[in-house]
Backbone as CSV, one residue per row, in Angstrom:
resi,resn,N_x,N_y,N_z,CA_x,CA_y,CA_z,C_x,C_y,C_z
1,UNK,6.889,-30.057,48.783,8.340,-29.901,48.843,8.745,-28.585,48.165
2,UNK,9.436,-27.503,48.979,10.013,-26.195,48.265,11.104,-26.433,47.527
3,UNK,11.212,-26.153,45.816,11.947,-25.763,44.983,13.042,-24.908,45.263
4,UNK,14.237,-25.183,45.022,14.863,-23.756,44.859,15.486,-23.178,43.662
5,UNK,14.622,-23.947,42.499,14.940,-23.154,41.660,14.276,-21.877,41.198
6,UNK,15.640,-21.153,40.477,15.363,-19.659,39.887,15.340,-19.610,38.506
7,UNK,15.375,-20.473,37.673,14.661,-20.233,36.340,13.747,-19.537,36.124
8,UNK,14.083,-18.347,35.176,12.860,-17.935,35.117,11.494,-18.548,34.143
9,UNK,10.551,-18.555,34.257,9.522,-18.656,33.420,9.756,-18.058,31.925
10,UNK,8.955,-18.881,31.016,9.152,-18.708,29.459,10.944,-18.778,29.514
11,UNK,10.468,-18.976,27.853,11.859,-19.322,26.870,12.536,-17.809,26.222
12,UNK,13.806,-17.484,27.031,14.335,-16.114,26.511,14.201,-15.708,24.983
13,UNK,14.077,-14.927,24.526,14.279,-14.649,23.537,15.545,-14.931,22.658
14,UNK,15.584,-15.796,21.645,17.019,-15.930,21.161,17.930,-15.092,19.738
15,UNK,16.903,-14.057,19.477,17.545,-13.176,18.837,17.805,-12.282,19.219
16,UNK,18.542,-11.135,18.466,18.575,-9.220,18.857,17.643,-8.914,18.292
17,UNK,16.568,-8.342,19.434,15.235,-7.595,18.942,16.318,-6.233,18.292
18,UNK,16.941,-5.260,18.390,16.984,-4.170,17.984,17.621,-4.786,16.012
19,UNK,18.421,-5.444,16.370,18.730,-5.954,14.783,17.537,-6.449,13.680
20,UNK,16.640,-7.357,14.469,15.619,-7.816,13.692,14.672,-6.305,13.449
21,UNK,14.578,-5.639,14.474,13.802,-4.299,13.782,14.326,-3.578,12.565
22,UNK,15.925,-3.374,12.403,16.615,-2.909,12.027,16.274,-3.700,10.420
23,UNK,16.243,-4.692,10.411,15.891,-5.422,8.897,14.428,-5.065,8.703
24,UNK,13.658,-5.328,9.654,12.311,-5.315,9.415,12.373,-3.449,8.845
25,UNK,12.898,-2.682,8.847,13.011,-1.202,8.403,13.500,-0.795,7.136
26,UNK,14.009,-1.990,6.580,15.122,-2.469,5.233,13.681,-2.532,4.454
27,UNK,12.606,-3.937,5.070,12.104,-4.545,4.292,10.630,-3.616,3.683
28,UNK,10.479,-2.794,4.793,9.551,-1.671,4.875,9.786,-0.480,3.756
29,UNK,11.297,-0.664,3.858,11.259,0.394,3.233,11.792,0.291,1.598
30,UNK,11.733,-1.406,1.296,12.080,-1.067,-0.256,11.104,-1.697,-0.387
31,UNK,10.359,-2.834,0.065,8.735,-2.637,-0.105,7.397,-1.903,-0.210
32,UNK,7.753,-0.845,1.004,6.211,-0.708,1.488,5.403,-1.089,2.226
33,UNK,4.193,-0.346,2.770,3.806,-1.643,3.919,3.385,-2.940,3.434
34,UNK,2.477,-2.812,2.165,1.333,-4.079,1.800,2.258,-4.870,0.977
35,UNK,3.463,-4.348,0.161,4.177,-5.277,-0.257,5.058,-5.983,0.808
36,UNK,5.635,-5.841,1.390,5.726,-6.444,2.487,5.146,-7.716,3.321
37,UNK,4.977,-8.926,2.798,4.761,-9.826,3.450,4.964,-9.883,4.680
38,UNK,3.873,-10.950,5.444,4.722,-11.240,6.924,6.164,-12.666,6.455
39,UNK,5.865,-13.535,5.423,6.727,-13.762,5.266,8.675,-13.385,4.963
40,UNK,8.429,-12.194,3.897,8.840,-11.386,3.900,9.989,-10.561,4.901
41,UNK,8.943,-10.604,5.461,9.451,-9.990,7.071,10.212,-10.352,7.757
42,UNK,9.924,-12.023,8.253,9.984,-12.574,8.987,11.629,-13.874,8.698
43,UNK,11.442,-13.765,7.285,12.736,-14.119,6.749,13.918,-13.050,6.647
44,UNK,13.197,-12.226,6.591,14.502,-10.871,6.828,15.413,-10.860,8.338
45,UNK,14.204,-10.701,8.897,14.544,-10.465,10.678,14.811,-11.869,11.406
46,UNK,14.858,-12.766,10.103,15.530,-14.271,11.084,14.872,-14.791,12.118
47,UNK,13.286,-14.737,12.245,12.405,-14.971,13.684,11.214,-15.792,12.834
48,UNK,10.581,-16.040,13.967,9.277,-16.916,13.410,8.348,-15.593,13.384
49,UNK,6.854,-16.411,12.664,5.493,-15.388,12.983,5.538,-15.292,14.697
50,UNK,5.467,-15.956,15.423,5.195,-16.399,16.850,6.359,-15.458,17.634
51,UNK,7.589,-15.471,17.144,8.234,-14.538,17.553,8.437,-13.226,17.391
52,UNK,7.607,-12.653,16.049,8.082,-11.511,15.946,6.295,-10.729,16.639
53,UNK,5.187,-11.985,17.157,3.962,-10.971,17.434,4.724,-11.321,19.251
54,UNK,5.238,-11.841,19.520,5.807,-11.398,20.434,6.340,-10.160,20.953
55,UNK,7.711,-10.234,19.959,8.515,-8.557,20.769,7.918,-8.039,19.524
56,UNK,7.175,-7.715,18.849,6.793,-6.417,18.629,5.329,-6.303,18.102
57,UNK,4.167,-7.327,18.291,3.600,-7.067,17.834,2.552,-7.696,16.757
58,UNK,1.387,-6.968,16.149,1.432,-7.759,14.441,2.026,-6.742,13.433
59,UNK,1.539,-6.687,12.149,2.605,-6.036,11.686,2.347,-4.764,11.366
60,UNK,1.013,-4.101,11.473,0.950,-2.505,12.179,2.021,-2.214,12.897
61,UNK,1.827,-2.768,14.123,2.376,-2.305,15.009,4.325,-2.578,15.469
62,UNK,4.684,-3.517,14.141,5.322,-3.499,13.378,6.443,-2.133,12.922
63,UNK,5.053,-2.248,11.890,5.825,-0.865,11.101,5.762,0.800,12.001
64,UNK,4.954,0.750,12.810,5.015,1.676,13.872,6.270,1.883,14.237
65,UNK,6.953,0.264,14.517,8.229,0.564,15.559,8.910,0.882,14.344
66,UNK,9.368,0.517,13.226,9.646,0.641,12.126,10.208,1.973,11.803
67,UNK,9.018,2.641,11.919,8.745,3.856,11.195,9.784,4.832,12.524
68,UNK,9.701,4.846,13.576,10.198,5.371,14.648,11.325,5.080,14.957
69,UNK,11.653,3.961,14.235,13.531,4.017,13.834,14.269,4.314,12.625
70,UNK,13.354,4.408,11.753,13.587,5.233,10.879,13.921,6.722,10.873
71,UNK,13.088,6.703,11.860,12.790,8.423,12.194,14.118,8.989,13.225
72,UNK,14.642,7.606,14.052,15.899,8.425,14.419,17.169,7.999,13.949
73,UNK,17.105,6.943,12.701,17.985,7.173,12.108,18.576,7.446,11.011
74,UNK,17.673,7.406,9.475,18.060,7.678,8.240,17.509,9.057,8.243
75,UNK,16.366,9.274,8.868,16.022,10.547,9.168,15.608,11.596,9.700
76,UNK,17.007,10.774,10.761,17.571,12.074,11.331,17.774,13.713,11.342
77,UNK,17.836,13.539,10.256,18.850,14.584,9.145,17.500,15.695,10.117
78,UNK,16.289,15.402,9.833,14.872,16.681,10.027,15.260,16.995,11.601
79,UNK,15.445,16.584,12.394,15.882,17.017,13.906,16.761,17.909,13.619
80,UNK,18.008,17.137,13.066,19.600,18.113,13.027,19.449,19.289,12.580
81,UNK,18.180,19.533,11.238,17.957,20.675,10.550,17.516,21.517,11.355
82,UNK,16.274,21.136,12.036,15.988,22.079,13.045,16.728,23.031,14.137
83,UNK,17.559,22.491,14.088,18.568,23.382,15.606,19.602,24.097,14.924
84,UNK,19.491,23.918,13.225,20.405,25.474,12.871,19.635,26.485,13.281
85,UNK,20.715,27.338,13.189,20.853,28.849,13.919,20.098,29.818,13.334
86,UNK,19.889,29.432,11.611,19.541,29.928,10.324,18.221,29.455,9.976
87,UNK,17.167,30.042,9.235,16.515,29.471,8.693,16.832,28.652,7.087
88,UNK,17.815,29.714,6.840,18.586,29.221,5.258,18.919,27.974,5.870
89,UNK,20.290,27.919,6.789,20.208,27.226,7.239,19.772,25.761,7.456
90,UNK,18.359,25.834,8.046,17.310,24.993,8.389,16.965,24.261,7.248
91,UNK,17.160,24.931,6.044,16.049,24.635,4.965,17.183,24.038,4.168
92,UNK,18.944,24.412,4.378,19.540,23.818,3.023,20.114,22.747,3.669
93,UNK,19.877,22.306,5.177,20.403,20.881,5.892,19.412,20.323,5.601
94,UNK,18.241,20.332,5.567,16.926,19.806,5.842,16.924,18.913,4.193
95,UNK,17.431,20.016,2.978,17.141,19.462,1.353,18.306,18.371,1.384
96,UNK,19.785,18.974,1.767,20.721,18.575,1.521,20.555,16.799,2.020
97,UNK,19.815,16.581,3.500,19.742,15.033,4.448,18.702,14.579,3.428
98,UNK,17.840,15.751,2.884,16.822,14.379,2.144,17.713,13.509,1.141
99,UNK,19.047,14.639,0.000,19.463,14.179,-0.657,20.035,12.740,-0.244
100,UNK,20.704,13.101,0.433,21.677,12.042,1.018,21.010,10.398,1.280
101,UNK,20.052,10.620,2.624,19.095,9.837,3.122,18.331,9.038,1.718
102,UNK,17.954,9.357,0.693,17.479,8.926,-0.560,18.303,7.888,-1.451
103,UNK,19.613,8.399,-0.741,20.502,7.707,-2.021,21.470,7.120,-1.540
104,UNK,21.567,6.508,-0.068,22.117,6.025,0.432,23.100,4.656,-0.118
105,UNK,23.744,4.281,-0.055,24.084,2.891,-0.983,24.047,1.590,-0.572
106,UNK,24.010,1.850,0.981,23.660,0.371,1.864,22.187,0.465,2.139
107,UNK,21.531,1.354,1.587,20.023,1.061,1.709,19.041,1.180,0.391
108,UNK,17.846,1.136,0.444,16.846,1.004,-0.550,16.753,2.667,-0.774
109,UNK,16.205,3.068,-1.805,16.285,4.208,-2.708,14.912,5.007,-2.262
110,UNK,15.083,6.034,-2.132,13.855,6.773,-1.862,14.084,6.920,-0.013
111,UNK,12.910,6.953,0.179,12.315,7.368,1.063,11.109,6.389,2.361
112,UNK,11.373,5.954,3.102,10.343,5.249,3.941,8.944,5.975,4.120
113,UNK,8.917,7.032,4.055,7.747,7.653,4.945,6.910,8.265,3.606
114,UNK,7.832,8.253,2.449,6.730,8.710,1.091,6.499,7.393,0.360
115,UNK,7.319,6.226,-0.071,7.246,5.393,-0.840,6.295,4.436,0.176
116,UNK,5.917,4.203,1.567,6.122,3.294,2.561,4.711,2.830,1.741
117,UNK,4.139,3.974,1.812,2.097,3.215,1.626,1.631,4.209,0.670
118,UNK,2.517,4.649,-0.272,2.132,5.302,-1.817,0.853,4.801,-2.304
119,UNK,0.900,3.274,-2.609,-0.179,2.574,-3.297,-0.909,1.306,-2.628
120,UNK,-1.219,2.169,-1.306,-1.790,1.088,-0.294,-3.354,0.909,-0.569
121,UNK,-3.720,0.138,-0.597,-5.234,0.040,-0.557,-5.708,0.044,0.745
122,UNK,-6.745,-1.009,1.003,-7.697,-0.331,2.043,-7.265,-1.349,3.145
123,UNK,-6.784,-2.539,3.142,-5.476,-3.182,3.805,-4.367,-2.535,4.318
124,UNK,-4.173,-1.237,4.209,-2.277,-0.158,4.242,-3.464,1.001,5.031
125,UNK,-4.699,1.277,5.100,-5.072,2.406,4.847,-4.992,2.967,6.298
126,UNK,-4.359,2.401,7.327,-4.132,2.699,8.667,-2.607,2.930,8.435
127,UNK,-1.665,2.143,7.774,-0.476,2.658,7.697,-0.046,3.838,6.870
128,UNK,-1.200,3.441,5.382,-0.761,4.806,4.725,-1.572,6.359,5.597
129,UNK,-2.379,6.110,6.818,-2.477,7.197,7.790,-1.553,7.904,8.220
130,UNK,-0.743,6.337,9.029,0.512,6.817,9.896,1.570,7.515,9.300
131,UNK,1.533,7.451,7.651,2.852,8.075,7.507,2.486,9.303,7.029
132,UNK,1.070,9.592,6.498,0.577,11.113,6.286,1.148,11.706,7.497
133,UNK,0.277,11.620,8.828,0.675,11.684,9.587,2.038,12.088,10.373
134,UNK,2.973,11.493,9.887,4.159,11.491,10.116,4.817,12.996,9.774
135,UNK,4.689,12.375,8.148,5.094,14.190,7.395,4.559,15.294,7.523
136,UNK,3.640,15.138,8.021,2.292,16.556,8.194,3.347,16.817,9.793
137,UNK,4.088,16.054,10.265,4.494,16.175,11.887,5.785,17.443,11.472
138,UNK,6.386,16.508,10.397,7.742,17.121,10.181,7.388,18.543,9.124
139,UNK,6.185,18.858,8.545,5.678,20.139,8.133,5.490,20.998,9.164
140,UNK,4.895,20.336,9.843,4.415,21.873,11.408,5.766,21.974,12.296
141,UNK,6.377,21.197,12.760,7.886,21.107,12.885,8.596,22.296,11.954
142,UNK,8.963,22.393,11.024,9.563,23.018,9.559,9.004,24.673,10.193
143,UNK,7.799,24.566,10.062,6.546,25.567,9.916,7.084,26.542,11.491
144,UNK,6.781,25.981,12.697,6.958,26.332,13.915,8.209,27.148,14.091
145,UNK,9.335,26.713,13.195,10.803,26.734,13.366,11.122,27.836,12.391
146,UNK,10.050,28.016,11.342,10.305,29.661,10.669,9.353,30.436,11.072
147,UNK,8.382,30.144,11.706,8.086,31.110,12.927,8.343,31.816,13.404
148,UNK,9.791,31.447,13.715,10.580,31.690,15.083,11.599,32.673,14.279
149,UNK,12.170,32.231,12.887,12.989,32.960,12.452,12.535,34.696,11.575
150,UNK,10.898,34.492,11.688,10.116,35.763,11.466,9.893,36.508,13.026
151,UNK,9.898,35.758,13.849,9.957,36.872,15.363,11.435,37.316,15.485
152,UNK,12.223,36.080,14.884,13.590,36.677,15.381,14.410,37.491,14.405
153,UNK,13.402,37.840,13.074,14.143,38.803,11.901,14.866,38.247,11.136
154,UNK,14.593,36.863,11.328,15.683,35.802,10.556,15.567,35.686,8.752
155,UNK,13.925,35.985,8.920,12.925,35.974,7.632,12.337,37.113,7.150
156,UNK,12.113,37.592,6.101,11.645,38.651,6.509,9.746,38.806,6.859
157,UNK,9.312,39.987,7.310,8.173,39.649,8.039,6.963,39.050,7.356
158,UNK,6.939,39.534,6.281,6.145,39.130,4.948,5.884,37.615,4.897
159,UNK,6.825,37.069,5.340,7.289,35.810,4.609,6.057,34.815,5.847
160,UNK,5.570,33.427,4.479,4.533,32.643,5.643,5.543,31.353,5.744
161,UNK,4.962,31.445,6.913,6.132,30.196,7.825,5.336,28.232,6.922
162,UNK,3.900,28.804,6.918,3.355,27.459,6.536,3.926,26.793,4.874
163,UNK,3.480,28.022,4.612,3.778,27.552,3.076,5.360,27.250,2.597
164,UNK,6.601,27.997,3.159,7.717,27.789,3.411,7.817,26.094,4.090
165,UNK,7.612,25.879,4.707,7.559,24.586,5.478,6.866,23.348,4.628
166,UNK,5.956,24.007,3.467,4.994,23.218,2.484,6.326,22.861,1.363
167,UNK,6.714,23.694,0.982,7.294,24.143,-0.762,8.541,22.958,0.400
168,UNK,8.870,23.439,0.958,10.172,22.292,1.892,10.087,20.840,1.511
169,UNK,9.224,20.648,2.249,8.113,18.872,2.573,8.220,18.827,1.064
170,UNK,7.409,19.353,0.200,7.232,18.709,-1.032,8.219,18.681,-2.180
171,UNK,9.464,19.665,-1.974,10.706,19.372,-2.609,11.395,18.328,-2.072
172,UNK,11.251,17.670,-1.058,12.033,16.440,-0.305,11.114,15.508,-0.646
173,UNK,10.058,15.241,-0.807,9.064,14.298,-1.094,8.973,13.984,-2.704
174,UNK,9.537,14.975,-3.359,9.650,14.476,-4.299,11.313,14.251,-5.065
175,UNK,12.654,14.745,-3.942,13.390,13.941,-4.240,13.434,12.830,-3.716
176,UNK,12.281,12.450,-2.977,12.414,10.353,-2.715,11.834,9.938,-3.831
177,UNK,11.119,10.264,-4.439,10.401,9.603,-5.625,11.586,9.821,-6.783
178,UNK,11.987,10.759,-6.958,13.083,10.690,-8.134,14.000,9.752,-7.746
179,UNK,14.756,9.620,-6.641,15.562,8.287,-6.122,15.077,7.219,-6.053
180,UNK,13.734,7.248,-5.821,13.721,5.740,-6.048,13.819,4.972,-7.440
181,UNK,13.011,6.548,-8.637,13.204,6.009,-9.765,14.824,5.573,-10.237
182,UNK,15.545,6.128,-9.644,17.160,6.052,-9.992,17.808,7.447,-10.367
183,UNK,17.273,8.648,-10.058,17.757,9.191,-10.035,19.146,9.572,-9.455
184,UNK,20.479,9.916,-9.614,21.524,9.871,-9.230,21.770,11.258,-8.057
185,UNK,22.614,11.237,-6.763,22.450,11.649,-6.032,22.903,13.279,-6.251
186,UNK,23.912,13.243,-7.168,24.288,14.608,-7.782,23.263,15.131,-8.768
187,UNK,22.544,14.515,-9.571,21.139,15.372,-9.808,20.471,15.687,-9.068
188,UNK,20.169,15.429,-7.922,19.169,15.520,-6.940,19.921,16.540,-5.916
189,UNK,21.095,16.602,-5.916,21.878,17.713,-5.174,21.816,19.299,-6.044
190,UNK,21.042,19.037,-7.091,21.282,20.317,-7.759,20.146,20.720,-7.812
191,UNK,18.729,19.783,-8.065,17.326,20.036,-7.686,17.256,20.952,-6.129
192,UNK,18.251,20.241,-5.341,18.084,21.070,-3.949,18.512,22.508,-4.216
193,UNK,20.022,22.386,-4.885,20.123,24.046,-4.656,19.653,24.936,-5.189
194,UNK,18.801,24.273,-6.641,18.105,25.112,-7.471,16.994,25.701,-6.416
195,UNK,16.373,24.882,-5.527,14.995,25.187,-4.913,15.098,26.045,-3.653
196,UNK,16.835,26.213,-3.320,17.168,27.072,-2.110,17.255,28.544,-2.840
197,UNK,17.476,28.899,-4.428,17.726,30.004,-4.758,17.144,31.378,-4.858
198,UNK,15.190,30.452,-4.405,14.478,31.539,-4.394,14.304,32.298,-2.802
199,UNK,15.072,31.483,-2.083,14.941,31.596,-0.199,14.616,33.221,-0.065
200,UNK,13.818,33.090,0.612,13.559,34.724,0.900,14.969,35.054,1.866
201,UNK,14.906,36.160,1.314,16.508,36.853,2.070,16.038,37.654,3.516
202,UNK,17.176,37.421,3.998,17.211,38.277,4.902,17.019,39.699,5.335
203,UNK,15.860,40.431,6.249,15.659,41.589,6.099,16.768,42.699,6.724
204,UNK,17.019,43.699,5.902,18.623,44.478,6.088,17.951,45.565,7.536
């Protein structure tokens, strides 16, 4: 006998996958990966274990998605920096979003991508990859982009695009660590401009 029903197969999903990621990015990021329980997790984002290796996964692959919404939205800021006009520019949007992004007040303190797998053992040691990884992305990024401002006279010629792009990364990497300790966002706004003062100038 032919059916005519159109039900589909399986049980819809009954949460917002983009919201439950959205916590699961909370929990990542004032945890860490290994502190981070799947319990943890899974009470954050309001889903079962069963549901969350569903839409996204286990919890690698997890913090993957995690990490990649992080990336377009608290820090953001490294895209936006890039498409100034300036390399000064580039470099005092780039300090200024770390400030900000660090000290946010509806979120956890610091930084996702430096605090995430700081003190991961050999359990994290694929996540604390991914986020080397990550920043080494947004260094050659940095790096590529004063490149461009030494072909285009922006810099002067002398000047190395890598190490500029280094002294960058590691003044932002270490205002997430001062924020997370509690550092206040107006100290950390003055660490930035102190570190823009040596900017190589522009060639006349």
């Amino acid at each position: 006998m032919e059916s005519n029903r159109t039900t589909p197969l399986g049980r819809p999903r009954g949460f917002d996958v983009d919201e439950a990621l959205e916590r699961a990015v909370l929990v990542f990021w004032a945890q860490g990966y290994e502190g981070a329980s799947l319990d943890d997790l899974t009470s954050a984002m309001g889903i079962t274990r069963t549901s969350m290796y569903r839409a996204f996964g286990n919890k690698e692959d997890l913090f993957r998605k995690a990490l990649e919404r992080y990336t377009e939205g608290p820090a953001s800021y490294v895209a936006h920096a890039l498409g100034k006009s300036s390399a000064r520019e580039v470099a005092t949007t780039f300090l200024d979003g770390a400030v900000r992004s660090t000290t946010r007040p509806d979120c956890p303190a610091g930084c996702l991508g430096v605090q995430g797998s700081l003190a991961a053992g050999e359990a994290g040691r694929q996540a604390r990859d991914t986020l080397a990884a990550w920043r080494e992305e947004g260094t050659t990024h940095l790096r590529n982009r004063f490149q461009r401002a030494i072909d285009e006279r922006d810099l002067p010629a002398g000047a190395d695009p890598g190490l500029l792009a280094r002294y960058l990364m590691t003044v932002a990497n270490g205002i997430a660590v001062q924020a997370a300790g509690g550092t206040t966002r107006d100290e950390l706004q003055l660490v930035a401009d102190m570190a823009l003062r040596t900017w190589p100038p522009v060639d006349s």
